[in-house]
C-alpha positions in Angstrom: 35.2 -75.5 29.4 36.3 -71.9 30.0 39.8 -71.6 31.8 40.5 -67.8 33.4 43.4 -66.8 32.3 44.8 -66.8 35.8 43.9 -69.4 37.3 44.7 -73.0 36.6 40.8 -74.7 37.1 38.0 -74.4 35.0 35.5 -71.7 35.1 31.9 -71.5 34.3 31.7 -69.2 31.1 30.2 -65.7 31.5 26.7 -65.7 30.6 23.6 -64.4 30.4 20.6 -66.8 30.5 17.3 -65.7 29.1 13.3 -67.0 29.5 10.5 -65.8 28.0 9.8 -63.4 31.7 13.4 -63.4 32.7 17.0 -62.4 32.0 19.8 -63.8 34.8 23.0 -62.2 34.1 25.9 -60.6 36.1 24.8 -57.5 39.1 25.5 -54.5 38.2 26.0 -51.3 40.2 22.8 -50.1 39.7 20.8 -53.9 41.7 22.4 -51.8 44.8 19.0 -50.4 45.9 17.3 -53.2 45.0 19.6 -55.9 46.7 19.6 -54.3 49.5 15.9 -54.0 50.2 15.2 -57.8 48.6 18.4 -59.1 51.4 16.4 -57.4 54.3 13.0 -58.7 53.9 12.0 -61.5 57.2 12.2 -64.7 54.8 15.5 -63.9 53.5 17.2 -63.0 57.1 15.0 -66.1 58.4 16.5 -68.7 55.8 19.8 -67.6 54.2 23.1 -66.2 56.3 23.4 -62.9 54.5 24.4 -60.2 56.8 21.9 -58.9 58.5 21.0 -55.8 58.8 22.4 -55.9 54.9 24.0 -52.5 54.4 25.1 -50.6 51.3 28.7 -51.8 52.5 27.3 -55.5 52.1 25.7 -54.7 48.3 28.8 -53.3 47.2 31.3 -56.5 48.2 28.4 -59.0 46.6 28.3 -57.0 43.4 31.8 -56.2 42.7 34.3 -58.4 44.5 32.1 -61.8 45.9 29.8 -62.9 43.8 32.0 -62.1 40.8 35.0 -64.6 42.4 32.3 -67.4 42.4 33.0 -67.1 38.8 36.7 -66.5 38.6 37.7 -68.7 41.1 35.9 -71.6 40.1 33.2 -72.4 42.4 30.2 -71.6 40.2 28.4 -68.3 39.1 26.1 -66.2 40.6 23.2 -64.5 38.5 21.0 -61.0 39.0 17.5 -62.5 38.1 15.6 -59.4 36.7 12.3 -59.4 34.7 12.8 -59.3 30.7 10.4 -56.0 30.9 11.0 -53.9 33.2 14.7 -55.0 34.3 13.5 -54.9 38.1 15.2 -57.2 40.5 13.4 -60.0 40.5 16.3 -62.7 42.5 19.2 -64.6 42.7 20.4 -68.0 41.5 24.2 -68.7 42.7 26.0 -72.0 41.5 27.9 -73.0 44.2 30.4 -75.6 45.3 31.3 -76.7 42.0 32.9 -80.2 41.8 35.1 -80.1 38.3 35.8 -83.9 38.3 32.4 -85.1 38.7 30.8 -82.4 37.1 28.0 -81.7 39.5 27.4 -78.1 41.3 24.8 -76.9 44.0 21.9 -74.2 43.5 20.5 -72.1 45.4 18.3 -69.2 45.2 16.4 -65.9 46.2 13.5 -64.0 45.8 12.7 -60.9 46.6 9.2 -60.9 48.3 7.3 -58.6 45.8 7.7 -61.7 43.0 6.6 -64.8 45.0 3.7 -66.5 43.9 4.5 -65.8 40.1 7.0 -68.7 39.5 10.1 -66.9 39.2 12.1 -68.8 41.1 11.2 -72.2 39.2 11.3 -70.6 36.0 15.0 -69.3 36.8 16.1 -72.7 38.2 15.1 -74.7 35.6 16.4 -72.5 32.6 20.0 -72.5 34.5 19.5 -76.5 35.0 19.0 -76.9 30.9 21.8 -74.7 30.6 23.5 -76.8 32.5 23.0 -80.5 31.3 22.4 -79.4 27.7 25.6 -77.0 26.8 28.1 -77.7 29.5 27.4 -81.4 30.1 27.1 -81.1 33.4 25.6 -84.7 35.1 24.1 -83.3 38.8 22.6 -80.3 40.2 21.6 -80.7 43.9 19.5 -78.2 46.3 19.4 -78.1 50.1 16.9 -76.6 52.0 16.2 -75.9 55.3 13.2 -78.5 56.7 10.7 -75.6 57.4 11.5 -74.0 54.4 8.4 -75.1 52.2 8.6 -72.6 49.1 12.0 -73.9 48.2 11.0 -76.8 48.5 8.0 -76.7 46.2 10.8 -75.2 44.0 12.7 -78.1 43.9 9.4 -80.3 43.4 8.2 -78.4 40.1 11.2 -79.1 38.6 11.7 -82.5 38.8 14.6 -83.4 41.9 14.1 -85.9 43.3 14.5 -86.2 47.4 17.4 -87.9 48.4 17.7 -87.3 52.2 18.1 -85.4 55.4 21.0 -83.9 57.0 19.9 -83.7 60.1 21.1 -80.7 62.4 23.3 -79.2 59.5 22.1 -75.7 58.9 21.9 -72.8 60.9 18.2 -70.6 60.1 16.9 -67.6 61.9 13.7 -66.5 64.0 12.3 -63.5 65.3 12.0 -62.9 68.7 9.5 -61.3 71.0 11.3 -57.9 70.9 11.9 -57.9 67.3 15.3 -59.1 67.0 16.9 -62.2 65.5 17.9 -65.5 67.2 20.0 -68.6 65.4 17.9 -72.0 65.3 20.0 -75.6 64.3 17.6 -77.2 61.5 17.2 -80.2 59.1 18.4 -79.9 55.5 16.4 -81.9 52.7 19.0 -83.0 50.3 17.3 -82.8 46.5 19.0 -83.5 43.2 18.5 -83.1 39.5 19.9 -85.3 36.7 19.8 -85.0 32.9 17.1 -87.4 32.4 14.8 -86.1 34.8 14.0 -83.0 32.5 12.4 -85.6 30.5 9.0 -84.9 30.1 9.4 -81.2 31.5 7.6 -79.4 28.1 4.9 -77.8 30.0 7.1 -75.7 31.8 8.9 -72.1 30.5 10.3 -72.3 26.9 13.8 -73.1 26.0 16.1 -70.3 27.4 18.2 -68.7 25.2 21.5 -68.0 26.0 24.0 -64.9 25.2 27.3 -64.1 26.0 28.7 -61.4 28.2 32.8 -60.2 28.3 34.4 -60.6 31.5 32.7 -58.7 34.2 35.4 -59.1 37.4 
């Protein structure tokens, strides 16, 4: 495993991760715009706890100081999901919580509301899983989402996890109100996981990713 030359922990290695409709690599000035307008839209403010409104302010700490440190500190990666194409902003996937000793990280993931319905988000979860088990070894990758929150979970049902629970009361989501504005509701979280073996069986889905690698970005 990759060790940063500062720091005394492993690191995920800097990568770019690449489908047949998809390349996920690191954000770039230039996903500003894009980031913005995706981190705005009702069923990212109603399910994730980005800032909200998200400002320019807010795009420029995610792309050059926060979601580079998930990286360099050790706690995962976080990738620009963009469409193989026409490079537009498709999403996010962010590893998260990392746990070194067991090998096992979290997932979770965005997308922006002009490319749901087209399976972007499962095709982007499941190429970083295979990276994952198959080149780094890893032995778990677990998803939590909120109990309303019914196109994640589909997510995590086309690729194989398996449920394994509720945490009940654990996260905080967001609603609209009457006059527009945005109010905190407590919710359920459905604890899913994904193992090695249960990508057995997984051929009909997108074709082996292919996998290149970038210099450091932070």
């Amino acid at each position: 495993m990759e060790r940063h030359m500062t720091s005394p922990f492993p690191v995920l290695p800097d990568i770019s991760i690449s489908t047949d409709r998809l390349v996920m690599r690191p954000f770039e000035d230039a996903d500003g715009p894009a980031l913005i307008e995706m981190m705005n839209d009702e069923q990212v403010v109603a399910w994730t706890s980005a800032p909200h409104p998200y400002t320019a302010r807010d795009a420029d700490a995610w792309i050059r100081r926060l979601a580079p440190r998930e990286r360099t500190e050790g706690r995962g990666i976080v990738l620009a999901v963009t469409e193989f194409l026409t490079q537009r902003l498709v999403g996010i996937v962010h590893l998260k919580n990392t746990d070194w000793r067991t090998l096992a990280t979290e997932v979770g993931y965005v997308v922006a509301p002009w490319a749901r319905g087209e399976g972007y988000a499962t095709e982007a979860v499941l190429a970083t899983a295979q990276w994952l088990f198959r080149d780094l070894r890893f032995e778990r990758l677990e998803l939590r989402t909120a109990a309303d929150n019914t196109a994640s979970q589909q997510v995590a049902q086309k690729i194989g996890c398996i449920s394994e629970g509720v945490l009940r009361n654990a996260w905080i989501a967001r609603t609209q109100t009457e006059d527009g504005g945005w109010t905190d509701i407590r919710t359920d979280l459905i604890v899913w996981s994904l193992l090695p073996e249960d990508l057995d069986g997984m051929a009909d889905q997108p074709a082996e990713a292919g996998y290149a690698s970038y210099t450091d970005w932070n």
